[in-house]
Residue, then its C-alpha position, 0 to 999 in steps of 0.5 A: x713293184x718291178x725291178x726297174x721301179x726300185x731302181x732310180x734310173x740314171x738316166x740324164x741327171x749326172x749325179x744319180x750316174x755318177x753316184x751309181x758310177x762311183x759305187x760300181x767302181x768301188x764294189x768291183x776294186x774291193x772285189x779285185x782286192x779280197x773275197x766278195x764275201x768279206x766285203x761289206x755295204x759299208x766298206x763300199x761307202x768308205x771306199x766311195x766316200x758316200x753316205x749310207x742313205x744315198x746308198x740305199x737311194x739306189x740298191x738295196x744292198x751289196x748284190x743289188x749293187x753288183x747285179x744293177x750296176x754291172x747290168x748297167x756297166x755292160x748295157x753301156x759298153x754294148x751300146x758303145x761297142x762292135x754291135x755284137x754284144x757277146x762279142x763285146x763281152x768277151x773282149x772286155x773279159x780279155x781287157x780287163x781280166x782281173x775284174x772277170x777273175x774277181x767275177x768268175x774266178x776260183x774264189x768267186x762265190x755263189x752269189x757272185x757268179x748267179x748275179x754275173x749269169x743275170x748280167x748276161x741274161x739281160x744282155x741277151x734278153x735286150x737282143x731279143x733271145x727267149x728262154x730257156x736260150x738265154x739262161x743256157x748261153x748266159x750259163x755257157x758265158x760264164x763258164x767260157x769267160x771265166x776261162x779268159x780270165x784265167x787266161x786259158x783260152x782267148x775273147x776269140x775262141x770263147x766267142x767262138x764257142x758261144x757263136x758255133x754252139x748256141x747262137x748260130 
């Protein structure tokens, strides 16, 4: 079974989206409030006021969640954006430097920073970019954006980096 045929699509039907919108949302909160480690399936579902069955209807468990969701989440905002999707993930590490902390910061963890890398693979991977170029800049991403969230450098210069060294 693929990735893509454990995952309902939301496709047009409003409430898978909003459903898949609304676990999203209530994962990454949790995560800005306290270590992903200690957050469990069924904090999300309380914090999202959502049963366990539809839950699992749609992911398989917390990762599942972070990785499809956040894949989602960043396909969208790249279809709405500048046309450059790395641009267009740095400036919302920029606007939204307390989700990327709780992603890439200090306290994040193992599982937390590998599923944000896939996160960016795919982007890259829905631009065309082949392996082993899209493991080693999506491995650059994380690195470079963690550093914006922290505040030590800015979208531009991460952006910079990323275009002058691996892209170009």
């Amino acid at each position: 079974m693929s990735g893509k045929d454990r995952h309902p699509e939301p496709g047009n039907d409003r409430r898978v989206r909003r459903t898949r919108t609304t676990l999203h949302h209530a994962l990454i909160d949790l995560m800005i409030e306290r270590d992903y480690d200690r957050i469990t399936v069924q904090d999300i579902l309380d914090r999202a006021d959502i049963g366990r069955s539809t839950f699992y209807s749609h992911f398989r468990d917390k990762d599942d969640l972070l990785v499809v969701s956040g894949t989602e989440f960043l396909r969208t905002a790249v279809a709405e954006g500048t046309g450059d999707p790395i641009r267009t993930v740095f400036d919302l590490a920029d606007e939204h430097r307390e989700v990327y902390r709780a992603l890439l910061g200090r306290k994040s963890t193992m599982a937390v920073l590998r599923g944000t890398q896939h996160m960016f693979a795919e982007i890259l991977a829905d631009q065309g970019i082949a392996e082993p170029d899209r493991t080693f800049v999506s491995w650059g991403m994380v690195g470079l954006l963690a550093d914006v969230a922290e505040g030590r450098i800015s979208a531009a210069e991460g952006y910079a980096v990323v275009h002058r060294t691996a892209i170009s």
